[in-house]
C-alpha positions as CSV (number, residue, x, y, z in Angstrom):
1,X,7.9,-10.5,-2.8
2,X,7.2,-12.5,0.5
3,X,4.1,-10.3,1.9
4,X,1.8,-8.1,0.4
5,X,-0.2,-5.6,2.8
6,X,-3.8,-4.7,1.1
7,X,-4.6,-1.0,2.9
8,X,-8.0,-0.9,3.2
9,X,-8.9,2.1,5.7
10,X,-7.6,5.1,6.6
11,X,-7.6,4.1,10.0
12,X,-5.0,1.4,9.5
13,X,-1.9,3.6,9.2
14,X,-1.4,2.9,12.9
15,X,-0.7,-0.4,12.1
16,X,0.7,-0.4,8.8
17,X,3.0,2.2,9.2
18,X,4.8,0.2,11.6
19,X,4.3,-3.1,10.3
20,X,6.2,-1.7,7.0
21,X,9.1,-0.1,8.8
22,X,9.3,-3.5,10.8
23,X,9.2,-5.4,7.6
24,X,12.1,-3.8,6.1
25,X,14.6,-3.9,9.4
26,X,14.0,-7.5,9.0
27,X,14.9,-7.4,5.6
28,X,11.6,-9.0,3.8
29,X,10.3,-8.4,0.8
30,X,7.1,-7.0,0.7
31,X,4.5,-4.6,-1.5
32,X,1.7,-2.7,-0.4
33,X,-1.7,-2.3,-2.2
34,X,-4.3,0.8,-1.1
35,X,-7.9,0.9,-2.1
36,X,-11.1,1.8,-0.5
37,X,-10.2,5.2,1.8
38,X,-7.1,3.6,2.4
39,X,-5.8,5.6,0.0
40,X,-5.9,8.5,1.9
41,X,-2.7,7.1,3.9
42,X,-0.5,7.2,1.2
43,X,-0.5,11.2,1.7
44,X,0.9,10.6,4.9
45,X,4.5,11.9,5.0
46,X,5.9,8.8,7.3
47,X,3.7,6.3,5.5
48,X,5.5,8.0,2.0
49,X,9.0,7.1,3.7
50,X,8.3,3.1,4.8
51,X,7.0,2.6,1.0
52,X,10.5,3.7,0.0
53,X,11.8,0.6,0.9
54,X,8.8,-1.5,-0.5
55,X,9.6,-3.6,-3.3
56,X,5.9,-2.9,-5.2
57,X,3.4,-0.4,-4.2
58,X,0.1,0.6,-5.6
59,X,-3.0,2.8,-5.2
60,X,-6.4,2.2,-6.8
61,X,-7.0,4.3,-9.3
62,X,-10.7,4.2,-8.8
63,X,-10.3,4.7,-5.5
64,X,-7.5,7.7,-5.9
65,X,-10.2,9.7,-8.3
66,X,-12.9,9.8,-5.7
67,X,-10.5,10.4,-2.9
68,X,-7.4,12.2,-4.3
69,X,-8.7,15.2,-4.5
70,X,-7.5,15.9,-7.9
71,X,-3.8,16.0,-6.8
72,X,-0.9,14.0,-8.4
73,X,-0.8,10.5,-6.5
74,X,2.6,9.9,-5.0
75,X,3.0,6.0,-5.8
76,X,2.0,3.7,-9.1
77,X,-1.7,3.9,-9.5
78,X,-3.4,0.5,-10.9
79,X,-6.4,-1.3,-11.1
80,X,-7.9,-4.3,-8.9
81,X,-6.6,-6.7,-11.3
82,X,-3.1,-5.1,-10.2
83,X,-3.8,-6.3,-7.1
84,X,-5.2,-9.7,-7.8
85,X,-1.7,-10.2,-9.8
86,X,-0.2,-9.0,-6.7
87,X,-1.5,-11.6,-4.5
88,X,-0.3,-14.3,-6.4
89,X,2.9,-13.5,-6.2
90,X,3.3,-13.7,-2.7
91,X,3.1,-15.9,0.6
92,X,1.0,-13.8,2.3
93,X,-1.5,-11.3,2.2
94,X,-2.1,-9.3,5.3
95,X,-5.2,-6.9,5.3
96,X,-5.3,-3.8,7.0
């Protein structure tokens, strides 16, 4: 995986939403983490379709149990150290 986007806020899907569906017309690899509120984008329908096309993509589980509203999350749910495994993996971390 080349970049890893760390979703912070629910007022980055303007950005990342884009930014993901660029990614993949360019063909990179990338993975997505959400934490913080920025878990709250990952119910977003067009947000849901760009993360088809991730290679890896996680929510915070501590995040998702204060925020999800006691509904199924619909990506991987993982810790911080998920994350911190995540970052190493890659060339770049952009955070959003």
């Amino acid at each position: 995986m080349k970049i890893l986007l760390v979703i912070t806020t629910r007022n980055s899907g303007k950005i990342a939403i884009p930014l993901m569906q660029g990614l993949s017309r360019m063909g990179v690899d990338w993975g997505c983490f959400f934490t913080n509120d920025g878990v709250e984008l990952i119910n977003n329908h067009k947000c849901q379709k760009a993360l088809e096309l991730a290679k890896k993509a996680v929510v915070c589980e501590h995040s998702w149990s204060i925020l999800g509203n006691g509904n199924d999350c619909p990506a991987e749910m993982g810790s911080q150290t998920i994350n911190s495994s995540m970052m190493t993996e890659v060339s770049q971390v952009i955070s959003l």
